[in-house]
C-alpha positions as CSV (number, residue, x, y, z in Angstrom):
1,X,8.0,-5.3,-14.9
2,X,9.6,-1.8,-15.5
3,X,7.3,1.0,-14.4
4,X,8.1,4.9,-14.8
5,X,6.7,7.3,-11.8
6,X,6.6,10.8,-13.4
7,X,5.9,13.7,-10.7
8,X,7.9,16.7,-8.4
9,X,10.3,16.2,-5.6
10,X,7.6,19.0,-3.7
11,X,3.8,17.4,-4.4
12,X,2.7,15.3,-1.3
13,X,1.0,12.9,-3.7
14,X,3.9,11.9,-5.5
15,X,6.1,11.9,-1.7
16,X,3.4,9.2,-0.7
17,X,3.7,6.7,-3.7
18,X,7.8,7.3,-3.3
19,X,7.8,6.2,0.1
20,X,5.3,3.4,-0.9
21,X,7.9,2.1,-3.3
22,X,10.8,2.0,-1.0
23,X,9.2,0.3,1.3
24,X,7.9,-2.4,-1.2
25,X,11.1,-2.6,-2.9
26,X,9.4,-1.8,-6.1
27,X,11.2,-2.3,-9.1
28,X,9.8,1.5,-10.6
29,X,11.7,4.5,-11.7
30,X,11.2,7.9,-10.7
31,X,11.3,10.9,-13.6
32,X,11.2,14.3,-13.0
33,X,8.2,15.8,-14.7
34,X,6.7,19.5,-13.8
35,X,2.5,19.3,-14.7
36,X,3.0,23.4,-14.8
37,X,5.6,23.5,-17.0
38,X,4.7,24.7,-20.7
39,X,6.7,21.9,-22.6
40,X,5.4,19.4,-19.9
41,X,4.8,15.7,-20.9
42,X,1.9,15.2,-18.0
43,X,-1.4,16.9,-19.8
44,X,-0.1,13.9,-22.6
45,X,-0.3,11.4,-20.3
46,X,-2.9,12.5,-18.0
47,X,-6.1,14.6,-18.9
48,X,-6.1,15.5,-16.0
49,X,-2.6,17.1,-16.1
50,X,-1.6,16.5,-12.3
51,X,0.8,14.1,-11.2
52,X,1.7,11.8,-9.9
53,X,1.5,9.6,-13.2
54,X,2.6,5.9,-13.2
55,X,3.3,4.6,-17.2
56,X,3.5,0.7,-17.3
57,X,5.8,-1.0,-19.4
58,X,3.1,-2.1,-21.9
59,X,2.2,2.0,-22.0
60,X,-0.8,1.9,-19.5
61,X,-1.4,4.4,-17.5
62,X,-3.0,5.4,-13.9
63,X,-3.1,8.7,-12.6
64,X,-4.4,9.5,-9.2
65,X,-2.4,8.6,-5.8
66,X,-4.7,6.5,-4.3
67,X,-5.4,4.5,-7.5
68,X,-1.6,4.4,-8.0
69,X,-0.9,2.8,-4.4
70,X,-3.7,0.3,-4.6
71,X,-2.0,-0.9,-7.9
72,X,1.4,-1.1,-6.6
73,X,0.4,-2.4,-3.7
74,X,-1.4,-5.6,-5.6
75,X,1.8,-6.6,-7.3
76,X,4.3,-7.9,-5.3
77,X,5.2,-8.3,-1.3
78,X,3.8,-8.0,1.9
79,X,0.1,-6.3,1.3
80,X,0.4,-2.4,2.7
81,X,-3.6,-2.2,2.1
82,X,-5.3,-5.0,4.0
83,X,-7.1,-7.3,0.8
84,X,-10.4,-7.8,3.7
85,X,-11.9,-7.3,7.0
86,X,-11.9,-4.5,9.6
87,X,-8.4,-3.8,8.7
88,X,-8.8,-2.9,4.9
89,X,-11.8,-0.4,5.5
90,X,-9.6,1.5,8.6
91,X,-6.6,1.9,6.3
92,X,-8.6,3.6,3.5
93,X,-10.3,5.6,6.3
94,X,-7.2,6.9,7.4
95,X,-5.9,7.1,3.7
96,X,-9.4,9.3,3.3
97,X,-8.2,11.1,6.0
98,X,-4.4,12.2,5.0
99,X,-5.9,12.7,1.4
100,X,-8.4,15.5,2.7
101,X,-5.7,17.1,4.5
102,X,-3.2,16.9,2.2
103,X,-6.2,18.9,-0.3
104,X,-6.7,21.3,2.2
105,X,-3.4,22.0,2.8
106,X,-2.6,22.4,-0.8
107,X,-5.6,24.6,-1.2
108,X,-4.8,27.1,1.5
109,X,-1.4,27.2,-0.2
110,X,-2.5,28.2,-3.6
111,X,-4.6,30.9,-2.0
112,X,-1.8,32.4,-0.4
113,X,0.3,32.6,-3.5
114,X,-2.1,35.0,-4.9
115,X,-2.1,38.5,-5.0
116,X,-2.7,39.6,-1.5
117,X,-5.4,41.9,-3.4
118,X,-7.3,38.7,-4.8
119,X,-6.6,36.5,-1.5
120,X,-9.8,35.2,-0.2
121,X,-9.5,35.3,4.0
122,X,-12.1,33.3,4.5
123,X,-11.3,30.1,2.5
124,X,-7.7,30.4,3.7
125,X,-10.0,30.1,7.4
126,X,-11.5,27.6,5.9
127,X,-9.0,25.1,5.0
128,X,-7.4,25.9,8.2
129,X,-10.4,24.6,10.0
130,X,-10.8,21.8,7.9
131,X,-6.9,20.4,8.8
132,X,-7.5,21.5,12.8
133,X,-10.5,19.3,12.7
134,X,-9.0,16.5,10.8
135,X,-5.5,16.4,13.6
136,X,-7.9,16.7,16.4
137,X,-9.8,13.3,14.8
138,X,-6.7,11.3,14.0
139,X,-5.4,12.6,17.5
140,X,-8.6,11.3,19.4
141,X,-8.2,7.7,17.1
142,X,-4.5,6.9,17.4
143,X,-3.3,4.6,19.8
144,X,0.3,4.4,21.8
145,X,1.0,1.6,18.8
146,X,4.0,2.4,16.4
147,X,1.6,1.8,13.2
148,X,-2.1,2.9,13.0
149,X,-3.6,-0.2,11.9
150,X,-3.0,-3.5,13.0
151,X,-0.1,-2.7,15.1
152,X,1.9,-3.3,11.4
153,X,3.2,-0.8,8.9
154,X,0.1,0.0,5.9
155,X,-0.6,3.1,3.9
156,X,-2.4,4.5,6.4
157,X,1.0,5.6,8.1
158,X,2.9,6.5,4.8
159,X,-0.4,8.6,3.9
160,X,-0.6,10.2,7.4
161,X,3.1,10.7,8.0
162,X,3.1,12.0,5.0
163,X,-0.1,14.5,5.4
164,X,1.7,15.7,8.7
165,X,5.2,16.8,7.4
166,X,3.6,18.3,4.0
167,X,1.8,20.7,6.8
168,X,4.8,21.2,8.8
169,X,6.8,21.8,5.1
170,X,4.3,24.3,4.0
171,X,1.7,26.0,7.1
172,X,3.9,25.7,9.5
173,X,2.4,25.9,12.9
174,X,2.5,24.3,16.4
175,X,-0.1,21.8,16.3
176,X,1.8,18.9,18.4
177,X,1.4,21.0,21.8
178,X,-2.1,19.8,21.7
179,X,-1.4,16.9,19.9
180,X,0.9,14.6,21.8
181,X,0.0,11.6,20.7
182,X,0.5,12.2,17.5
183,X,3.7,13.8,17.8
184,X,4.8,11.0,19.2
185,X,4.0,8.7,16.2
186,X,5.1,10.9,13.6
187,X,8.8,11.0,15.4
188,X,9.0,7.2,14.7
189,X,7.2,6.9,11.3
190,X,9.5,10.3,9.9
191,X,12.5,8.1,10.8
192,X,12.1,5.5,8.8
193,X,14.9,5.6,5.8
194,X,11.7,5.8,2.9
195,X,10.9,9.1,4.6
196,X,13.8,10.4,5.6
197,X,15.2,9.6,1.2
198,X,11.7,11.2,0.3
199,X,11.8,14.3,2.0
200,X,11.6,17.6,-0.7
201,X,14.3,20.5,-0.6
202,X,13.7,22.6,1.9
203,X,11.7,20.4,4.5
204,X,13.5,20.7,7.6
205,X,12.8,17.4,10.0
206,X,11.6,18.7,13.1
């Protein structure tokens, strides 16, 4: 099967299906696409018009990360989303988890691009809070295991590891002093080689 991932080098989204395929081995190619872009092919393919967009070779598509990974994840290799039990539902938590932080993140982002005039203060606070709240949860959860879940690699870790270096890449801040567990598991997952091939321009590996 020959599959086309459109999206940027920069959007954590995309970042977290790439690293999904390289650690499957997928057989999917990876296109260049800006959704902001006037001439852009992505409002064609998604109504939506955000990436990452994932076109089939039969022309289907799916839009939406976490729709993207679940589908990738069913087609070949060693199951990176638990198919039942206690495992499955404490992957998609933690997926749940890196996708709110990854929105917040992006949120507080957009707000600082505006106009300082037009900023709004207190939903740049809030998004701040939001992402303190959600390291102080995974902090309290993770264990001294290499992998969240299971004590084996999932998309829990490439949604977290992920989550974490998209805040390090763009609100930059000291949060491992108070989080030292989680420091500690982001060293190992960041040095894995689908990571370390995924990482945008301009992200410095701490």
């Amino acid at each position: 099967m020959h599959m086309k991932l459109y999206g940027s080098l920069t959007s954590p989204y995309v970042r977290k299906i790439r690293v999904l395929i390289k650690e499957k081995n997928s057989a999917c190619e990876f296109s260049l696409a800006d959704a902001w872009a006037p001439d852009s092919s992505i409002p064609a393919l998604n109504p939506l018009g955000k990436v990452p967009v994932l076109v089939l070779d039969n022309g289907e598509v799916f839009f939406d990360s976490p729709l993207i990974a679940e589908y990738l994840d069913s087609l070949s290799g060693e199951a990176l989303i638990p198919k039942s039990g206690e495992a499955h539902w404490q992957v998609l938590r933690w997926h749940a988890l890196a996708q709110g932080m990854l929105d917040a993140t992006v949120t507080r982002l957009l707000e600082t691009r505006r106009p300082a005039d037009k900023q709004s203060p207190e939903t740049i606070a809030r998004q701040e809070s939001k992402i303190a709240a959600a390291l102080q949860y995974a902090e309290a959860r993770i264990k001294n295991d290499s992998y969240l879940v299971a004590n084996r690699l999932s998309l829990a870790d490439i949604a977290l590891g992920v989550a974490l270096e998209y805040i390090d890449f763009r609100y930059a801040h000291d949060w491992r002093r108070q989080h030292p567990r989680l420091t500690t598991w982001l060293a190992g997952i960041g040095d894995r080689p689908a990571f370390i091939d995924t990482r945008p321009p301009g992200m410095e590996k701490r």
